[in-house]
C-alpha positions as a Markdown table, in Angstrom:
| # | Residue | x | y | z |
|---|---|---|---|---|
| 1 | Unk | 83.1 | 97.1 | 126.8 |
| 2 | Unk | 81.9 | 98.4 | 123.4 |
| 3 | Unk | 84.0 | 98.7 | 120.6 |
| 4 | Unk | 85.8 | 102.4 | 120.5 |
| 5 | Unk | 84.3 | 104.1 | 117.3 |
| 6 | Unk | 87.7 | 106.1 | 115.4 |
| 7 | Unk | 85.9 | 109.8 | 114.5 |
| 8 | Unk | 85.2 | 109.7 | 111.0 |
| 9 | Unk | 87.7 | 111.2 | 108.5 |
| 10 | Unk | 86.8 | 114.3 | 106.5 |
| 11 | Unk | 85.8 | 113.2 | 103.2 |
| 12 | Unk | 88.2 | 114.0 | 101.3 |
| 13 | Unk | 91.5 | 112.0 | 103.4 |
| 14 | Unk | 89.7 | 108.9 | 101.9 |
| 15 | Unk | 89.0 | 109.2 | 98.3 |
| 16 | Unk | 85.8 | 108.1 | 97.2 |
| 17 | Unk | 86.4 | 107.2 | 93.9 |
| 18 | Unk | 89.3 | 104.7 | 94.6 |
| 19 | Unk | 87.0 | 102.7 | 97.1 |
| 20 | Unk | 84.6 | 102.4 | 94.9 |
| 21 | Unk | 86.9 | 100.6 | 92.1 |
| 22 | Unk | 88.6 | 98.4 | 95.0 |
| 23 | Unk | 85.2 | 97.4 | 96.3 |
| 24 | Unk | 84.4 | 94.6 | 93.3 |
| 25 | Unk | 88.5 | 93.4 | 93.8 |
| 26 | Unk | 88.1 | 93.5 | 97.9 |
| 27 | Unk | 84.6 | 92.2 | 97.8 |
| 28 | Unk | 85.4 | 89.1 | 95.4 |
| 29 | Unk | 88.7 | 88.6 | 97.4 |
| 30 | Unk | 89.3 | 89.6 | 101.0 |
| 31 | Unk | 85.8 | 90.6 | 102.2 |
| 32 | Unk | 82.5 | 90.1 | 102.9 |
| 33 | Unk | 79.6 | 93.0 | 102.5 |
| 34 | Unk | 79.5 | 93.5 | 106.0 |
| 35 | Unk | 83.1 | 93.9 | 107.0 |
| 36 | Unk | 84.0 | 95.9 | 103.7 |
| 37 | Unk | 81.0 | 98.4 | 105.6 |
| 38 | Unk | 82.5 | 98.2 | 108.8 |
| 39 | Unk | 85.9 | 98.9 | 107.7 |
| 40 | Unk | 85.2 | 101.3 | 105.2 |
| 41 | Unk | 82.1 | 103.3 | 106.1 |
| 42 | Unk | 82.1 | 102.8 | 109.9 |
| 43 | Unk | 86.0 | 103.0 | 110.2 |
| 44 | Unk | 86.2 | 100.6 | 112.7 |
| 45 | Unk | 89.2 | 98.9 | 112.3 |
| 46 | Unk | 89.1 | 96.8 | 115.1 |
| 47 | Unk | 86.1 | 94.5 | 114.0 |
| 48 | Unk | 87.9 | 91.5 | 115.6 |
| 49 | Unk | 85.4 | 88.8 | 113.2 |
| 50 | Unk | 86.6 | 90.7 | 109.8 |
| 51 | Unk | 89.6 | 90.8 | 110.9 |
| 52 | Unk | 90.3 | 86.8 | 110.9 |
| 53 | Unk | 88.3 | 87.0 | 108.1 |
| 54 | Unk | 90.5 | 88.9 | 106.3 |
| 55 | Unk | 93.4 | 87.1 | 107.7 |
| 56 | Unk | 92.1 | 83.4 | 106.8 |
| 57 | Unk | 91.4 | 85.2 | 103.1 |
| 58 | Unk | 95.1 | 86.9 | 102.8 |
| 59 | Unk | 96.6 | 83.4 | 104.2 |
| 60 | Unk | 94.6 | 81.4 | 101.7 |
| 61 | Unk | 95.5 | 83.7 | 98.4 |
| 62 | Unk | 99.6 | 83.7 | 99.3 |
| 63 | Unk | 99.3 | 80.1 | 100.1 |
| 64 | Unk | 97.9 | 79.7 | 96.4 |
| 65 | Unk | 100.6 | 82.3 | 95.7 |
| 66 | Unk | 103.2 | 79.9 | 97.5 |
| 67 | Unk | 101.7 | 77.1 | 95.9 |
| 68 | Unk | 102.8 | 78.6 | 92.3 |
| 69 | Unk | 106.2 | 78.0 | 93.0 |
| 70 | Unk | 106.1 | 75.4 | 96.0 |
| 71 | Unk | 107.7 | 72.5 | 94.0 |
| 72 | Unk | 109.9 | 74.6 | 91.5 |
| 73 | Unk | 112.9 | 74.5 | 93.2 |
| 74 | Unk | 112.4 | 70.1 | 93.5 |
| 75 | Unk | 111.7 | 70.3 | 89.7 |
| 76 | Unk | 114.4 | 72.2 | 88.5 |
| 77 | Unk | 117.1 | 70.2 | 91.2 |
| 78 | Unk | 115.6 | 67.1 | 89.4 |
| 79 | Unk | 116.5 | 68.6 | 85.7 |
| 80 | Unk | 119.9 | 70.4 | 87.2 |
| 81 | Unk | 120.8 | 66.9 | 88.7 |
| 82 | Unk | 119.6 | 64.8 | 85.4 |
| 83 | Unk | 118.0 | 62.5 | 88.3 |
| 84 | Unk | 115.5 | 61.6 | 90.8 |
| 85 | Unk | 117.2 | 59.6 | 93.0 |
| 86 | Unk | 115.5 | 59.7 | 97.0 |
| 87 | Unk | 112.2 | 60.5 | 95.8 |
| 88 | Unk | 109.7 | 57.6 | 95.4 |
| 89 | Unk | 107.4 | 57.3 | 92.6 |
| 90 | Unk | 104.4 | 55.7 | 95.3 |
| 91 | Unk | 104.5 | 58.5 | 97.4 |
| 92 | Unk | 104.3 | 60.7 | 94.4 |
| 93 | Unk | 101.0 | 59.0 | 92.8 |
| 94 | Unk | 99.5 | 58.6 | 96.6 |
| 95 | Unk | 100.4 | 62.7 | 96.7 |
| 96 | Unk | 98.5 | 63.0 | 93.5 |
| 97 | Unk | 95.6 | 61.1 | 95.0 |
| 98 | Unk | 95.3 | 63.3 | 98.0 |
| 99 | Unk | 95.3 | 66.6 | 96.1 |
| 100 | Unk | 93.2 | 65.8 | 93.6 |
| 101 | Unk | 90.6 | 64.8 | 96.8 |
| 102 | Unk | 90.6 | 68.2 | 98.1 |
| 103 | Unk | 90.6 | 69.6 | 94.7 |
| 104 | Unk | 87.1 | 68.1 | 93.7 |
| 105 | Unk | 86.2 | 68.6 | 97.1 |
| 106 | Unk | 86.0 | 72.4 | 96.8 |
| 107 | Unk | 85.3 | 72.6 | 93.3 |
| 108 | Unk | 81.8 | 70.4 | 93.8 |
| 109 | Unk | 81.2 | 72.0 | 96.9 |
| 110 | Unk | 81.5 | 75.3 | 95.7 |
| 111 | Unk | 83.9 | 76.3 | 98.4 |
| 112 | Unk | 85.8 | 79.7 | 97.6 |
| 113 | Unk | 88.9 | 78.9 | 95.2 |
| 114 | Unk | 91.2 | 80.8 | 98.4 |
| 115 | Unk | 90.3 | 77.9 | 100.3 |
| 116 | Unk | 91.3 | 74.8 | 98.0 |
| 117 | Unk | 93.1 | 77.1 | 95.2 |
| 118 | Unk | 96.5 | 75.7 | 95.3 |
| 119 | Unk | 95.3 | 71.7 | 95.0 |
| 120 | Unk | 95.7 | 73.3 | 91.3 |
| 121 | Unk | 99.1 | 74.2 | 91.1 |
| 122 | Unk | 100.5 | 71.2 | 93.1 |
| 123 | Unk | 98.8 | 68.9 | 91.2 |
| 124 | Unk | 99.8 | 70.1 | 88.0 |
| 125 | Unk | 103.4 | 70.1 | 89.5 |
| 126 | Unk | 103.3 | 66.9 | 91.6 |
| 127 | Unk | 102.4 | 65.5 | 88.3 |
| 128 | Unk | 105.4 | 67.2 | 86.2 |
| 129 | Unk | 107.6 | 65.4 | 88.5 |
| 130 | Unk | 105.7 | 62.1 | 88.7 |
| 131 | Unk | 106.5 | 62.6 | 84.8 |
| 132 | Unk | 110.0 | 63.3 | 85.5 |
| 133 | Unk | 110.9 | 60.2 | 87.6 |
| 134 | Unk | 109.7 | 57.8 | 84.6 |
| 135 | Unk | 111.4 | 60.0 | 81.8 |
| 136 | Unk | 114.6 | 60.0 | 84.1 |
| 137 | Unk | 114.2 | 55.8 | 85.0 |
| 138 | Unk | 113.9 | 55.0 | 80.8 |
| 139 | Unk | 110.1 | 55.1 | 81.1 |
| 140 | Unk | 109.2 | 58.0 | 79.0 |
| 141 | Unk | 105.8 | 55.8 | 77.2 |
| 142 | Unk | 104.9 | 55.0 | 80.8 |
| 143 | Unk | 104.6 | 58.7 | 81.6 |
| 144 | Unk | 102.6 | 59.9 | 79.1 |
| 145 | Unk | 100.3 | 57.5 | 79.5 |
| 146 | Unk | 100.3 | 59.1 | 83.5 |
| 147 | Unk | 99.6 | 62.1 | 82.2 |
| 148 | Unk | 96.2 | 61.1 | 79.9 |
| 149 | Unk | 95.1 | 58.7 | 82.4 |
| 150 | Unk | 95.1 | 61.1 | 85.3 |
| 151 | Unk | 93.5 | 64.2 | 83.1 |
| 152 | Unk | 90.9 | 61.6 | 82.1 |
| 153 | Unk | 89.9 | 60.7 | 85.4 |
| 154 | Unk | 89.9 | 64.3 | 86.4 |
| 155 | Unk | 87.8 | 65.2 | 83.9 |
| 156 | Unk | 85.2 | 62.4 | 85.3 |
| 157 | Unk | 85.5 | 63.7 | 88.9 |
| 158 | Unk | 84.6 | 66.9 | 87.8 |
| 159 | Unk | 81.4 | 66.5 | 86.3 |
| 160 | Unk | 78.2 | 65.5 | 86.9 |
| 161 | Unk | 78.6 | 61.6 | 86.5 |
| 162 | Unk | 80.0 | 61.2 | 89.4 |
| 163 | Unk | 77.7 | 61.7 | 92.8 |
| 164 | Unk | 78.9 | 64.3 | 95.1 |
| 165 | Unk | 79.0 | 61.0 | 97.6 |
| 166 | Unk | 82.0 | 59.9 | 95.6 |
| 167 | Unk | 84.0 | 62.9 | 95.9 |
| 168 | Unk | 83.2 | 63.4 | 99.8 |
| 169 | Unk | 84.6 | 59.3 | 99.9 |
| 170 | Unk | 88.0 | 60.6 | 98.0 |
| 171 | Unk | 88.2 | 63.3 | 100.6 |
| 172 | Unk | 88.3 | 60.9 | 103.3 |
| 173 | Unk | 90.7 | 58.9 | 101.6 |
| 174 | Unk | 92.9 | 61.6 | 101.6 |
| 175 | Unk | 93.9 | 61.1 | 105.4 |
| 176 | Unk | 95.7 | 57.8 | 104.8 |
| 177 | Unk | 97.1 | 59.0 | 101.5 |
| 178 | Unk | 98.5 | 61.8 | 102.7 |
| 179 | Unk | 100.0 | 59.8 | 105.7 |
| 180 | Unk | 101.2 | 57.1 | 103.8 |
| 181 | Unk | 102.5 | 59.3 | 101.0 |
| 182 | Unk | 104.4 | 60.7 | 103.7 |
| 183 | Unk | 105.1 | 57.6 | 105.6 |
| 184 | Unk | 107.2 | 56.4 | 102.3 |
| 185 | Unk | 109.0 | 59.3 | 102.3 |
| 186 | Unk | 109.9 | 59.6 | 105.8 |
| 187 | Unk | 111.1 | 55.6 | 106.1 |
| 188 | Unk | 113.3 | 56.4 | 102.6 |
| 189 | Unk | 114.9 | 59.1 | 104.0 |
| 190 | Unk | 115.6 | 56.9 | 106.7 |
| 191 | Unk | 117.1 | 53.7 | 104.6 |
| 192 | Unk | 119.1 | 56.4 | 102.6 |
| 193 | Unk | 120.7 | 57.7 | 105.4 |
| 194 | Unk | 120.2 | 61.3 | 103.6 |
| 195 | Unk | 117.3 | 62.9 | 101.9 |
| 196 | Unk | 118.7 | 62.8 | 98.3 |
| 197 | Unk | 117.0 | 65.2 | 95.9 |
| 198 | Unk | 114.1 | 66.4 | 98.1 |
| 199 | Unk | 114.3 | 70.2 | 98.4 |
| 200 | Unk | 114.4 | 72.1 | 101.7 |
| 201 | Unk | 112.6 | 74.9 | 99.8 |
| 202 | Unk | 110.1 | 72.7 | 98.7 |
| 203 | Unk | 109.3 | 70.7 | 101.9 |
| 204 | Unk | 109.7 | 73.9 | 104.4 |
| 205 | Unk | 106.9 | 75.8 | 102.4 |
| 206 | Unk | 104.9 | 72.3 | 102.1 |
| 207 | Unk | 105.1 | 72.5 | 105.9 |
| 208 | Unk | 104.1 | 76.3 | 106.8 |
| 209 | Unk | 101.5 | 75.5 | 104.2 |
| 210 | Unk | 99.9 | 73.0 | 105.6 |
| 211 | Unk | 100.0 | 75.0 | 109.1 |
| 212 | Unk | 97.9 | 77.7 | 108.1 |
| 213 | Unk | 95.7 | 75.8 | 105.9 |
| 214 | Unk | 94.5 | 74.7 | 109.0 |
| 215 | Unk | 93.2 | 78.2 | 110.0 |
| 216 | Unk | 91.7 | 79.0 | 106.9 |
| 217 | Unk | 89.7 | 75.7 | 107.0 |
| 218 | Unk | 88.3 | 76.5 | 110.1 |
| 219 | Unk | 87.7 | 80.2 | 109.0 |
| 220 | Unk | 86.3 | 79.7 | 105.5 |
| 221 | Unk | 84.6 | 76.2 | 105.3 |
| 222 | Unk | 84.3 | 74.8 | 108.7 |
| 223 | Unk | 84.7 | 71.6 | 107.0 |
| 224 | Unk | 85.4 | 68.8 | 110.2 |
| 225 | Unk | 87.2 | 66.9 | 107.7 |
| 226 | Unk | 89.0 | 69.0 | 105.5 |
| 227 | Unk | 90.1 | 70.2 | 109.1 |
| 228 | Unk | 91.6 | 67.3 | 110.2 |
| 229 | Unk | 93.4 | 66.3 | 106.8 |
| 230 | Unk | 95.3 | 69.3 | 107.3 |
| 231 | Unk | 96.1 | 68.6 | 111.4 |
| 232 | Unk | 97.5 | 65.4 | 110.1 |
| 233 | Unk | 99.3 | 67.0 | 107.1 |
| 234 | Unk | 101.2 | 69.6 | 109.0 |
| 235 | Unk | 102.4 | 66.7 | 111.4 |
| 236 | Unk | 103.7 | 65.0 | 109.1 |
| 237 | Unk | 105.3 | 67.6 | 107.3 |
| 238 | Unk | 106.6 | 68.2 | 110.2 |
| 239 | Unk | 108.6 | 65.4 | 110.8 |
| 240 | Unk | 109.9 | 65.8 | 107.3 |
| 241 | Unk | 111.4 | 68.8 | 107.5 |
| 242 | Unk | 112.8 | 67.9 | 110.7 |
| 243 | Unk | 114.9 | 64.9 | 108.8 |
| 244 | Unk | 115.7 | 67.4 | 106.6 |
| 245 | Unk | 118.0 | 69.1 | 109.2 |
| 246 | Unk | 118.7 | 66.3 | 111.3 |
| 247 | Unk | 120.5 | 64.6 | 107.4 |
| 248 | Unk | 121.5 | 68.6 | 106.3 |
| 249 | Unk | 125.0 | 67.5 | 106.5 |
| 250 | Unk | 124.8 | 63.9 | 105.3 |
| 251 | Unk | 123.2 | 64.9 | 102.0 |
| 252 | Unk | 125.2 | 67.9 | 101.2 |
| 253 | Unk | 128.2 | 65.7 | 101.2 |
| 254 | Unk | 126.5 | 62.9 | 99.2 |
| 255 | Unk | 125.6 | 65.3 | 96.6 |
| 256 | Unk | 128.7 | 67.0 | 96.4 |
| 257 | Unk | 130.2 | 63.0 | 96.2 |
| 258 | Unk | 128.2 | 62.3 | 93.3 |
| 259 | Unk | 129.0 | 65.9 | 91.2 |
């Protein structure tokens, strides 16, 4: 059962000259040689292995899109609220530890940015509201010094001094951070009663993330353990967001108690 060829357009339906400046974009982006061919010069648009190519690539730039904006809506409840109450600080750092992993990860293995790209933009907001929690509990010295420690030590991770050894070892580490950062946050949910400040935006899109990352991995890098980091994620982002429905009505009243 061969694939069904679609006759070939008359030339000018698909205009040349616009290909040929979308091929550099399509080709650094969405496609590989081969496919953009298929697609483009062959016309067949059923090409089943570019198509999940293309799919893992479009799923990996709006999660990076996603990303952007993922923890917003928690940082700006945080400076709405003037507080930070519910989330814990631990869970924060071990969060921080866990992207960073997958972070270095790509970058030293050259992996393409749509497959690790938005370890960037969470870390730079998962820090922001590691920062927040010590401003908001008096501890602004104390956050700083977060901030110039962590760029430090990213700055070491990223260059040459340390082995490529290193960096797959705070990959693997990133399985129990991630499901103890998670752990701490499920069981103070639980204490609470409610989920405080955590945002449904914010832990929904964490969720779906996660999900699909899971594809992409297998797609793009076919990397057994960056795989499985994000089979475990997804579970346990799971369960999150399911305590966020399960406490929807506890913590609307507690917040509106506290206004």
């Amino acid at each position: 059962h061969s694939h069904r060829k679609w006759p070939p357009l008359p030339s000018s339906a698909f205009p040349v000259a616009t290909m040929a400046a979308l091929k550099p974009f399509l080709l650094h982006f969405l496609l590989t040689e081969k496919c953009y061919d298929s697609f483009f010069l062959e016309l067949n648009l059923l090409d089943v292995p570019c198509l999940k190519i293309l799919l893992s690539k479009v799923l990996g730039l709006s999660i990076i899109a996603g990303s952007v904006m993922v923890k917003l809506p928690q940082i700006l409840k945080i400076l709405r609220a003037k507080s930070t109450e519910g989330l814990s600080f631990n869970s924060i750092l071990l969060e921080m530890l866990s992207i960073t992993g997958s972070m270095v990860y790509g970058v030293r293995n050259h992996f393409p940015f749509s497959s690790w790209g938005e370890a960037l933009f969470l870390m730079l907001q998962t820090l922001t509201i590691g920062f927040l929690i010590q401003c908001y509990g008096g501890r602004t010295q104390k956050g700083t010094m977060l901030l110039l420690a962590y760029f430090a030590l990213l700055s070491f991770l990223l260059s040459p001094l340390t082995p490529l050894m290193g960096v797959t070892f705070l990959q693997t580490l990133n399985m129990p951070a991630v499901i103890v950062s998670r752990l701490i946050q499920i069981l103070t949910n639980y204490r609470n009663g409610h989920t405080g400040q955590l945002s449904a935006i914010t832990v929904f899109l964490l969720f779906s993330g996660s999900l699909a990352r899971i594809f992409t991995s297998v797609q793009e890098t076919g990397d057994q353990l960056m795989i499985l980091t994000y089979v475990v994620a997804s579970s346990f982002n799971g369960v999150i967001a399911s305590q966020l429905i399960y406490y929807w009505r506890v913590s609307e009243r507690k917040v509106l108690k506290s206004d």
